[in-house]
C-alpha positions as CSV (number, residue, x, y, z in Angstrom):
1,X,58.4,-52.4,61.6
2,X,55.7,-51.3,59.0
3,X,53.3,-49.7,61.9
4,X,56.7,-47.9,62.8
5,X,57.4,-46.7,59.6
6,X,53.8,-45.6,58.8
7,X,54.1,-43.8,62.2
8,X,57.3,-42.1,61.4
9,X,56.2,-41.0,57.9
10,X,52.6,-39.7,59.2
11,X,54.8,-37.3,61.8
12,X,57.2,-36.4,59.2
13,X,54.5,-35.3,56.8
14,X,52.8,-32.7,59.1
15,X,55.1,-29.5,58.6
16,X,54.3,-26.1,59.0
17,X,53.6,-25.1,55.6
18,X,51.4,-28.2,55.3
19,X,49.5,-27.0,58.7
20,X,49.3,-23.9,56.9
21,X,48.1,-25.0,54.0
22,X,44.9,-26.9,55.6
23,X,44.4,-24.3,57.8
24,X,43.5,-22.0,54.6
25,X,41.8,-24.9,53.1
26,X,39.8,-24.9,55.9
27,X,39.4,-21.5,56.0
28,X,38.1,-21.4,52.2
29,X,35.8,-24.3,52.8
30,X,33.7,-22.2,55.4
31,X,33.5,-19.0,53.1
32,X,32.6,-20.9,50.3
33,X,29.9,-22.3,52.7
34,X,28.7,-19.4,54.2
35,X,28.2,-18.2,50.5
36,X,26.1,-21.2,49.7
37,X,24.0,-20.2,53.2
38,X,23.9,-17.4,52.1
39,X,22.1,-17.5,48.5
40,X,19.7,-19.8,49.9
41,X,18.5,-17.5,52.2
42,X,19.8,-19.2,55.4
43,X,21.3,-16.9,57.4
44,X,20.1,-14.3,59.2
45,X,22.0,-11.5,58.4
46,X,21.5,-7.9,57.5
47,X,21.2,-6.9,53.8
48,X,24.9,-5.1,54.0
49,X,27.1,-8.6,55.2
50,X,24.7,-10.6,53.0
51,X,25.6,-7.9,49.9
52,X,29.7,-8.5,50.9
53,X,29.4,-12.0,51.1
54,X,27.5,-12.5,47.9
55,X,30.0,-10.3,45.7
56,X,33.1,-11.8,47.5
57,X,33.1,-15.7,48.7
58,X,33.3,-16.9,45.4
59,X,37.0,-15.4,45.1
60,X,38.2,-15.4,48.7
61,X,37.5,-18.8,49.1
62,X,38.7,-19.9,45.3
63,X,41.9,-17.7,46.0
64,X,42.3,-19.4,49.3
65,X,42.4,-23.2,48.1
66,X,44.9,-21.8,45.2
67,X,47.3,-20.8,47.7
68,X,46.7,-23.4,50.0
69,X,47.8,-25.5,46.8
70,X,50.3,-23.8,46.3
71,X,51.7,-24.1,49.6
72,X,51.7,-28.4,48.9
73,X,53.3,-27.9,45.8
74,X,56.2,-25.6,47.1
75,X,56.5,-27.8,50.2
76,X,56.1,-31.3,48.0
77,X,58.8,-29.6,46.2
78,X,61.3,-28.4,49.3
79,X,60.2,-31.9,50.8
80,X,61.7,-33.8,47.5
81,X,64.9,-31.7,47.6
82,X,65.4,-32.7,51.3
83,X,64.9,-36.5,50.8
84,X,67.6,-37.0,47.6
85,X,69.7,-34.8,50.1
86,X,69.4,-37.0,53.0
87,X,69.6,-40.3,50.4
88,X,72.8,-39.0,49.3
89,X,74.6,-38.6,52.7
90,X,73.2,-42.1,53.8
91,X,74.9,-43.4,50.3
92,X,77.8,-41.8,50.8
93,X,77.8,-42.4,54.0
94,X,77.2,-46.1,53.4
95,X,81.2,-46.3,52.0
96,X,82.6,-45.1,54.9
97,X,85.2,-47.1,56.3
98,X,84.2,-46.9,59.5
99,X,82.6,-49.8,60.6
100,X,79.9,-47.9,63.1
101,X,79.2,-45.1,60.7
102,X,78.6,-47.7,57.7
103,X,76.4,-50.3,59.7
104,X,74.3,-47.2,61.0
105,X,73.6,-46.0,57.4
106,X,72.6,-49.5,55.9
107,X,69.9,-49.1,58.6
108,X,68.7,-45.9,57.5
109,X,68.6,-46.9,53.8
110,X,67.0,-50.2,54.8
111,X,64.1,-48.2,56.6
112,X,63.8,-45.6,54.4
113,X,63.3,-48.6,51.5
114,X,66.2,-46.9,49.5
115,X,68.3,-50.4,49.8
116,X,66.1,-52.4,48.0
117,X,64.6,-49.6,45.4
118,X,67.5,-48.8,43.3
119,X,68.8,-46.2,44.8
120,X,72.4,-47.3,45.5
121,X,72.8,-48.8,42.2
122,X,76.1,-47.3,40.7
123,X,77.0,-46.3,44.2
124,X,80.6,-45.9,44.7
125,X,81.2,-48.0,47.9
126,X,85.3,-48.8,47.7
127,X,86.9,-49.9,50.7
128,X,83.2,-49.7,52.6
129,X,83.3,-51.4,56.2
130,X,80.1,-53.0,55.6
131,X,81.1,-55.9,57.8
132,X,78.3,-58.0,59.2
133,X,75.9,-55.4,56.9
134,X,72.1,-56.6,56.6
135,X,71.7,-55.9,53.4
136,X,69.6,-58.7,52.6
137,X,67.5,-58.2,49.0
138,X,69.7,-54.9,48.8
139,X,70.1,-53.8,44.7
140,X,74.0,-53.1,44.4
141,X,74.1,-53.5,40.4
142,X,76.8,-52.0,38.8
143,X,78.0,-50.3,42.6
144,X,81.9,-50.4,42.9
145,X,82.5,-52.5,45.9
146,X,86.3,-52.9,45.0
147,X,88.2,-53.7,48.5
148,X,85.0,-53.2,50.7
149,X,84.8,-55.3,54.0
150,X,81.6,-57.6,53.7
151,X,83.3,-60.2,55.9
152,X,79.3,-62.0,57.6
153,X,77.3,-59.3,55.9
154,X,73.7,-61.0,55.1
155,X,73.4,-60.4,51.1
156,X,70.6,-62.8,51.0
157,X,68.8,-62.5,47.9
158,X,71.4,-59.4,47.1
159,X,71.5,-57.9,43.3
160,X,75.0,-57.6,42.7
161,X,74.4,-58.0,38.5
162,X,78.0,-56.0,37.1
163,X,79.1,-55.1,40.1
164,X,82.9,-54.7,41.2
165,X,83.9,-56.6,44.3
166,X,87.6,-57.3,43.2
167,X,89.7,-57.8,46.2
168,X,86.7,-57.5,48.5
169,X,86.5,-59.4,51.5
170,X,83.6,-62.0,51.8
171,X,84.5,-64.1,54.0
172,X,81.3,-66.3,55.5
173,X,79.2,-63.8,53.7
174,X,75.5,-65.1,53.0
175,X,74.9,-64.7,49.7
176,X,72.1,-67.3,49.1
177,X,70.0,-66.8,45.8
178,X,72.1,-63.3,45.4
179,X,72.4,-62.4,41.8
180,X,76.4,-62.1,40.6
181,X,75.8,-62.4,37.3
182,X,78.9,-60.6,35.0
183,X,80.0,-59.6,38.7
184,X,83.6,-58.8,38.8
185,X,84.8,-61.2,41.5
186,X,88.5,-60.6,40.8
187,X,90.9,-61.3,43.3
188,X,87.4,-61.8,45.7
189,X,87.7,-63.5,49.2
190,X,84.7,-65.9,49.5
191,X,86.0,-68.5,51.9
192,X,83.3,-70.8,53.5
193,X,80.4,-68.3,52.1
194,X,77.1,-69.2,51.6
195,X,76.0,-69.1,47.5
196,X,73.7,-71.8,47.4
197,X,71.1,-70.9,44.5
198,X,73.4,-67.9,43.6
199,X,73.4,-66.7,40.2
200,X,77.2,-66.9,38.6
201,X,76.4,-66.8,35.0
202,X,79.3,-64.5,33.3
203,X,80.6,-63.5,36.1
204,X,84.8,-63.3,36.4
205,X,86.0,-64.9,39.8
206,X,90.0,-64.9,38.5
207,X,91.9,-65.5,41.2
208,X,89.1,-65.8,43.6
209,X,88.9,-67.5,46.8
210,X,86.2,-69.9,47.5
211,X,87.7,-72.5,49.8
212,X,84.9,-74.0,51.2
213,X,82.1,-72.2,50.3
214,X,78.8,-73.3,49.6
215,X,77.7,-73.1,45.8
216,X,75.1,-75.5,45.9
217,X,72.5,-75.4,43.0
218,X,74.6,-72.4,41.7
219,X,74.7,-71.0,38.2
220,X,78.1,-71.2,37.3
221,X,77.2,-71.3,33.5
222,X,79.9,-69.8,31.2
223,X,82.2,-68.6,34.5
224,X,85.9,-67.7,33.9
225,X,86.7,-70.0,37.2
226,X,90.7,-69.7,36.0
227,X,93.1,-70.5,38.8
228,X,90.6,-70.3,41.4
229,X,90.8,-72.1,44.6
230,X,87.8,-74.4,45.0
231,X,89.1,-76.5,48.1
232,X,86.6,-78.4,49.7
233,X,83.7,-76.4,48.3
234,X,80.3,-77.9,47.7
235,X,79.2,-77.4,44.0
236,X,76.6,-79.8,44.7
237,X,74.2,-79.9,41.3
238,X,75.5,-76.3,40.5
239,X,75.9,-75.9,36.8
240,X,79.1,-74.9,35.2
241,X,78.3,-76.2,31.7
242,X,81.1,-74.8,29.8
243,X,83.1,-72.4,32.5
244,X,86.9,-72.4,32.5
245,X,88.1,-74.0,35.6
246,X,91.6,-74.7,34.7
247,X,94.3,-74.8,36.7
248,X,91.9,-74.3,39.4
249,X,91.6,-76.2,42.8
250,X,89.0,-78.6,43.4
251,X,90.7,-80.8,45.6
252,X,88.2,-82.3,48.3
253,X,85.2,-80.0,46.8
254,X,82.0,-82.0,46.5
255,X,80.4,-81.4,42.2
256,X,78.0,-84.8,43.3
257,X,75.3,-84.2,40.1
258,X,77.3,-81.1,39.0
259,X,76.6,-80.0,35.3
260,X,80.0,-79.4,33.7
261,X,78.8,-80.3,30.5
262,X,81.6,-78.7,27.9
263,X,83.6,-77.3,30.8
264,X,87.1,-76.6,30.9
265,X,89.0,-78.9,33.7
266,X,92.4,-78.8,31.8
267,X,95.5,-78.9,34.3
268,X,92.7,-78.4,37.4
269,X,93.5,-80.4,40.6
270,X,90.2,-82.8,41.4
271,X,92.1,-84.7,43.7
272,X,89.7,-86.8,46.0
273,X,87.0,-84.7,44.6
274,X,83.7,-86.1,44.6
275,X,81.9,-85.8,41.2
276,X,79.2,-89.0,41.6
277,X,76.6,-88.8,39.0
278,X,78.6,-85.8,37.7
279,X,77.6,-84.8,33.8
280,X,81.1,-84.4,32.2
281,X,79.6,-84.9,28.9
282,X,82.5,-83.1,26.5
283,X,84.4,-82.0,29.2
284,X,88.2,-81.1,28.8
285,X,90.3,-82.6,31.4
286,X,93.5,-83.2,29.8
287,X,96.3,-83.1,32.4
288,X,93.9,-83.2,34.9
289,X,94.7,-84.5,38.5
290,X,92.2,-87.1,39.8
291,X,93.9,-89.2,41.8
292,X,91.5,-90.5,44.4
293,X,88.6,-89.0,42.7
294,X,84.9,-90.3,42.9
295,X,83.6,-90.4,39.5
296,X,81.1,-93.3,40.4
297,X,78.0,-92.9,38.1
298,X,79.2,-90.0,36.3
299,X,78.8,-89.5,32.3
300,X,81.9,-88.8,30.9
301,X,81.0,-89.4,27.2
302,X,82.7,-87.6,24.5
303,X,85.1,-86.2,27.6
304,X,88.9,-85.8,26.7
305,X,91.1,-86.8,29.7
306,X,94.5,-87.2,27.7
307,X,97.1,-87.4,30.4
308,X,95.0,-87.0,33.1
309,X,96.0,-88.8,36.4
310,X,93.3,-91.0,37.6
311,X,95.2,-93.2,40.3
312,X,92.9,-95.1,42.3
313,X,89.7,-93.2,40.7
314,X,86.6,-94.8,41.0
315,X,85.3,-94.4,37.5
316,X,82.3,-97.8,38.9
317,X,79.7,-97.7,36.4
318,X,80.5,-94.6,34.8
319,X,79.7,-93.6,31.4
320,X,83.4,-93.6,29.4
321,X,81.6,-94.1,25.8
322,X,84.1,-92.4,23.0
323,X,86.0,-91.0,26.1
324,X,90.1,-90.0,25.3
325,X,91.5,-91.4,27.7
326,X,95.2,-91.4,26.1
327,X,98.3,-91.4,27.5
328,X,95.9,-91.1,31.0
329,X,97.5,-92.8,34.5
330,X,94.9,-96.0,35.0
331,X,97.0,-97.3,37.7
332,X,94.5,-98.9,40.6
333,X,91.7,-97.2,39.2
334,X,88.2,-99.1,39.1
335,X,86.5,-98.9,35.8
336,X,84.4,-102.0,36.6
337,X,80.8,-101.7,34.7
338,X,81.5,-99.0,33.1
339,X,81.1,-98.7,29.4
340,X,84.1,-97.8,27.3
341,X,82.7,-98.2,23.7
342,X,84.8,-96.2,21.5
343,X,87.0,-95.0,24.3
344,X,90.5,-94.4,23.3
345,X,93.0,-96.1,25.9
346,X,96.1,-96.4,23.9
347,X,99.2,-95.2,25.8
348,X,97.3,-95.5,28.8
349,X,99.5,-96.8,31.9
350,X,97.8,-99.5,34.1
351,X,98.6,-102.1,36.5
352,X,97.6,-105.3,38.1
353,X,95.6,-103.2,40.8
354,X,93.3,-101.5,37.9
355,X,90.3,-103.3,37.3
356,X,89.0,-103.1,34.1
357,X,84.8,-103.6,32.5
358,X,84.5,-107.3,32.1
359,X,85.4,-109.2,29.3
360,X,87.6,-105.7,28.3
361,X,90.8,-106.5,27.0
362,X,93.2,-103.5,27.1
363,X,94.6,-102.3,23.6
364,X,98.5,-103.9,22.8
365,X,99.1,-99.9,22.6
366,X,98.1,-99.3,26.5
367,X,101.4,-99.9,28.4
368,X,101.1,-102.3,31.6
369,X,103.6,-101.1,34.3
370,X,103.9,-104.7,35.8
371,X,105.2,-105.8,32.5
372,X,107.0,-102.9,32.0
373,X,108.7,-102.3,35.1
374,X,108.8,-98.8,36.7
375,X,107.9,-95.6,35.1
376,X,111.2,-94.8,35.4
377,X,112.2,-97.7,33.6
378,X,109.8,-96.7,30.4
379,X,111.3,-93.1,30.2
380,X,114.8,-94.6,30.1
């Protein structure tokens, strides 16, 4: 591809102003040499041609390099004009929603080097059908993709910093190591893409789909994940220390090592979700749902899970120092090895099925159901 585009841009350059221009180079080089010849006594002419020569080489041939120079300047100049002309078409040509005409103008941008240079920054691309687009380490920042079709485009490595993609269809998209950050991902369709190593950080997915896409190692840090639906995606070791992921759906999604250090969880559904070795560290997850979940490992000091639901959890050696777990649904969860200095079980339900660290001895405030009776019973 680079001998092709050195090709291309060696044919391009040789115009006929250019031709001209050399030709009068040329032209002035020999005059000025036959002037040289001549003072030195090297040619054999008569006195009369070696007279003309003598009083006029010096400014033929300095007049004709001017204009040849000239002529590069005015054609540099025309040349310049004719490339932002041709960029533009391509960039507006680039939003069309035809599918055929779009595809074909990412290709001229991407040989031209005008995808990757800038040049489409800001570029107003709404409703684009850029579907199945290379547009791999293309620089989009701040371009209004609002309701463009990138359903399979290749956005590997993509700069997408403040750019608008609400309601945009990504769908399977590959955007590994693409930068999103303060992206506005409202409304966005990211179903089962690819955004492991992507860059998150400020960016507002409200709303968003991302069932079943890959965020592995992403930086999630600070993201407004409100609402969003999460199911079955893979967050392994992605950091979301202190985004807002309530009400959001994480049911199935793997955040094995995740950093949600100081995140919002309140109200979010983490049912059967796997968060082993998870860092939970100040976490709120009041109201939560983890019924099923996998918190084997994880560190969930300082975390507040006041009414959360954690039926059948597996909470196995997890770090539940100072954790608030009041009020929380304990029923058949296993909270063997785990250390609960400091944590605050009172009104927490239980039963015979929950196993507790040994030598713990629930608080006479924690209520046990098989004592009780039915949750029903305790609400009448």
């Amino acid at each position: 591809m680079f001998v092709v585009r050195v090709v291309r841009g060696f044919v391009r350059w040789w115009t006929a102003l250019r031709v001209l221009g050399i030709l009068l180079l040329a032209l002035a080089f020999v005059i000025g040499a036959l002037g040289y010849l001549n003072e030195g006594g090297w040619l054999y002419l008569t006195d009369t041609t070696r007279q003309i020569i003598a009083n006029y080489f010096v400014q033929v041939s300095t007049e004709l390099a001017g204009i040849a120079i000239l002529i590069f300047v005015i054609e540099s100049l025309y040349q310049r004009r004719d490339t932002e002309q041709e960029k533009r078409r391509l960039i507006q040509q680039l939003g069309s929603s035809d599918s055929v005409s779009a595809l074909e103008a990412a290709r001229a941008l991407r040989t031209r080097g005008w995808l990757r240079d800038g040049s489409v920054n800001k570029a107003n691309l709404q409703a684009a059908n850029l579907r199945e687009a290379d547009l791999q380490w293309a620089s989009l920042r701040e371009a209004n993709l609002r309701e463009a079709n990138l359903q399979g485009a290749n956005l590997r490595y993509g700069d997408l910093q403040d750019a608008n993609l609400t309601d945009a269809k990504l769908q399977g998209a590959n955007l590994t190591e693409a930068d999103l950050q303060d992206a506005n991902l409202m409304r966005t369709n990211l179903q089962d893409a690819n955004l492991t190593d992507a860059n998150l950080q400020g960016a507002s997915p409200y709303e968003a789909i991302l069932q079943g896409a890959n965020l592995k190692y992403a930086n999630l840090q600070g993201a407004g994940l409100t609402g969003v639906n999460l199911q079955g995606a893979s967050l392994y070791e992605a950091n979301l220390q202190g985004a807002n992921l309530k009400y959001a759906d994480l049911q199935f999604a793997n955040l094995m090592r995740a950093n949600l250090q100081y995140a919002n969880l309140k109200d979010a559904d983490l049912k059967d979700t796997n968060l082993r070795h998870a860092n939970l560290q100040n976490a709120t997850l009041s109201d939560a749902d983890l019924k099923d979940a996998n918190l084997k490992y994880a560190n969930l000091q300082d975390a507040e899970l006041v009414n959360a639901n954690l039926q059948g959890a597996n909470l196995w050696t997890a770090n539940l120092q100072d954790v608030d777990l009041r009020h929380a649904d304990l029923r058949g969860a296993l909270l063997g090895d785990t250390n609960l200095q400091g944590g605050n079980v009172r009104h927490a339900k239980y039963n015979k099925d929950t196993i507790w660290p040994e030598g713990f001895i629930p608080p006479s405030e924690a209520v046990d159901l098989d004592a009780a009776g039915s949750l029903n019973d305790l609400k009448e």
